[in-house]
C-alpha positions, 0 to 999 in steps of 0.5 A: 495451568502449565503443560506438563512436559518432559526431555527426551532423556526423561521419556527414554527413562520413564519408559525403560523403568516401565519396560524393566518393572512389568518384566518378569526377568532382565530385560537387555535395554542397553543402547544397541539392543534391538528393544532400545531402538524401539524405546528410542523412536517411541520416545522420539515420537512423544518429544514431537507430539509433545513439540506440537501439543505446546505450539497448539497450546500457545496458538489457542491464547493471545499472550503466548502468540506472535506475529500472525498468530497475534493478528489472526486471534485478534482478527476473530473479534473485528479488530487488526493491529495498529498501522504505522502513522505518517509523521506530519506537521506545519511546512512554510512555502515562500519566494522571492518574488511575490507577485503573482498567486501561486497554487500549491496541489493537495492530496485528495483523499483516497479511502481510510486505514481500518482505524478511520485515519485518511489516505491521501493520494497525489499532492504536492511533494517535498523532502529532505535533502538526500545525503550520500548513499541515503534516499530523502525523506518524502512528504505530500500536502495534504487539505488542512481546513485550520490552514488560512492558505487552504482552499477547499473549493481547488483542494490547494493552498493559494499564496495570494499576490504580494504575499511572500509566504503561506503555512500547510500541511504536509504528512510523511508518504510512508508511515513509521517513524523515519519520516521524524525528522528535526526543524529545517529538515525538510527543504527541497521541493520535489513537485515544481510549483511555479512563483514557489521557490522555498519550503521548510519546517519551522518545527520538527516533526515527531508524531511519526509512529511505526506499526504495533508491536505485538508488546502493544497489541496484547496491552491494548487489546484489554482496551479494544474489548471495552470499546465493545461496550457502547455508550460508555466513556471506556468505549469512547476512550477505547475507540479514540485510542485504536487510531494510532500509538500518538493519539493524545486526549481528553474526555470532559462530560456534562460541561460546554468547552467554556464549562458551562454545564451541559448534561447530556454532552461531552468533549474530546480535545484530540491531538497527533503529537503537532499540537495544530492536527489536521482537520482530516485528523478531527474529522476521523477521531469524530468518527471513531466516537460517533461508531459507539456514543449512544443514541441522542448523546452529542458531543464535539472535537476539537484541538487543543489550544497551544500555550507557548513555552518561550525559555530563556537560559543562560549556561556555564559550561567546562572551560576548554585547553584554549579560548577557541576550545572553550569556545567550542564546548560552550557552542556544541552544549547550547546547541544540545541544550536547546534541542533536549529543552525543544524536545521535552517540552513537545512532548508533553501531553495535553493538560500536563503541566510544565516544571520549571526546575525540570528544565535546568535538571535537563540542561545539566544533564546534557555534557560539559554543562556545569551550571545554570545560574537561575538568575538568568533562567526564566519561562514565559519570563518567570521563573514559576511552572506553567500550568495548563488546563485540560483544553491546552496543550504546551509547546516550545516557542522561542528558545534561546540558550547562552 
């Protein structure tokens, strides 16, 4: 229900025809007189203590709070906003010289954030190349069991002799999404790693994501309260979703990975937004689930596995006023086109399929592009939808505009 409330004007009104109907004779009200004064502080009075009624009124209701009066109200029931996630994914070491081993630090882990996710501290460096007048963009390599490279007994990742190259993982040192960048972007070492000359990212990195907004809060909140309710599928799903704005995934119960009925266990296939999470982050959705799944209820986690979206696309593009122009143009829209292509379909959710016509009403969109030719379009080298299945998740492979 609404508070009633009322202008300064009003309550000088309302007053006056109280003052005025209760008098037996004309009573002087105009501005000046001595009574209108105290007409006017009375009123000036009530517009405050009115100002604070309705402050009071929203404080006591998550829907009309914000800022620190969101956190506080969600805080009397043990929980606290979202924290910002630290944009990750695959990083290449390599060198021109292979051979001897090279030993690249990881993080160790140095406590969790209130959702269960690790904090890393120390480990090798990397970055962007910092532009004039900007900072670079720092990330730390942090243990990654799915990683062939990675040792746990030394917490590195080891680049054995005669070996050119190793894959690891590598998470942004400040959360938020500015640590989102594009393939090839991260390219200096910044912590020296002797026999290691060069590091790069073959994919860019977008699961970066900053705190919750209040917006968020108040919508997830419904979720948070449900996740109260243990042993529920709603709880589970709660719980998974409190640790962060790009978790992704799928709940399967009573069924093994290969579908074979199981009664009594269920799945989750999690992912952060890479398609390839870290072990630290399998290990934290675990731990997400195991707080609210019932007693003698087992289950698993796993990442999904990545089905490659390989494009091939030929484009026609607006002709130019000369052929270096034309030329331009078509070079500027295939580079545009790829990165729109790249961008799709890496953000697809697990299970989502993905919709060949789609693709070219994405080419199309992308300026001076005028035609795609479905002669010369193909997917996975077909021209049909790809169609995961609930444990799959798809990601761009190879690219390649004309």
């Amino acid at each position: 229900m609404a508070v009633s409330t009322n202008t300064f004007q009003g309550f000088v009104s309302n007053a006056v025809a109280a003052i005025q109907g209760a008098a037996a004779a004309l009573i002087d009200l105009t501005v000046g007189s001595v009574l209108r004064s105290f007409v006017d502080s009375f009123c000036l009075l009530a517009l405050w203590l009115q100002a604070e009624i309705l402050q009071a009124a929203s404080l006591t209701r998550l829907a009309t709070s914000f800022g620190p009066d969101v956190d506080s109200f969600i805080a009397d029931f043990g929980f606290a906003r979202e924290d910002g996630t630290g944009a990750s994914g695959p990083v290449t070491f390599a060198r021109f010289t292979p051979t001897a081993v090279a030993t690249i630090a990881a993080a160790t882990q140095a406590g969790t954030t209130p959702e269960g996710l690790p904090i890393f501290s120390g480990g090798t460096v990397v970055q962007t190349q910092a532009d004039p007048g900007t900072a670079a963009i720092q990330y730390q390599v942090i243990p990654d069991t799915t990683q062939d490279a990675y040792n746990a007994d030394q917490n590195a990742y080891i680049i054995p002799a005669g070996t050119a190259s190793i894959t690891a993982t590598a998470q942004a040192l400040v959360a938020g999404s500015a640590g989102n960048v594009i393939e090839g972007a991260i390219n200096t070492i910044a912590t020296a790693i002797p026999g290691v000359d060069t590091v790069t990212n073959a994919a860019a990195f977008d699961n970066g994501a900053d705190p919750q907004t209040d917006a968020q809060v108040k919508a997830g909140f419904p979720s948070l309260l449900q996740s109260l309710r243990s042993a529920t599928p709603a709880a589970i799903q709660g719980a998974i979703e409190a640790l962060g704005e790009n978790v992704d995934f799928t709940y399967t119960e009573n069924v093994n990975l290969d579908g074979s009925p199981h009664p009594g266990f269920f799945f989750i296939i999690a992912d952060n937004g890479t398609g390839s999470p870290p072990s630290s982050f399998i290990t934290a959705v675990a731990a997400a689930v195991e707080k609210v799944r019932g007693d003698s209820i087992t289950y698993g986690v796993f990442p999904p596995t990545i089905v490659a979206a390989n494009v091939g696309m030929t484009i026609v593009t607006t002709p130019g006023a000369s052929p270096a122009a034309t030329a331009a143009i078509h070079a500027t829209a295939v580079a545009a086109v790829q990165a729109a292509l790249d961008t799709f379909i890496n953000t697809l959710k697990i299970g989502a399929p993905l919709n060949y016509a789609v693709l070219s009403s994405i080419a199309l969109g992308v300026a001076n592009v005028t035609n795609v030719p479905l002669a010369l379009f193909t997917v996975n080298g077909g021209n049909a939808d790809i169609v995961p299945t609930a444990q799959q998740i798809i990601k761009a492979g190879t690219t390649a505009v004309l």
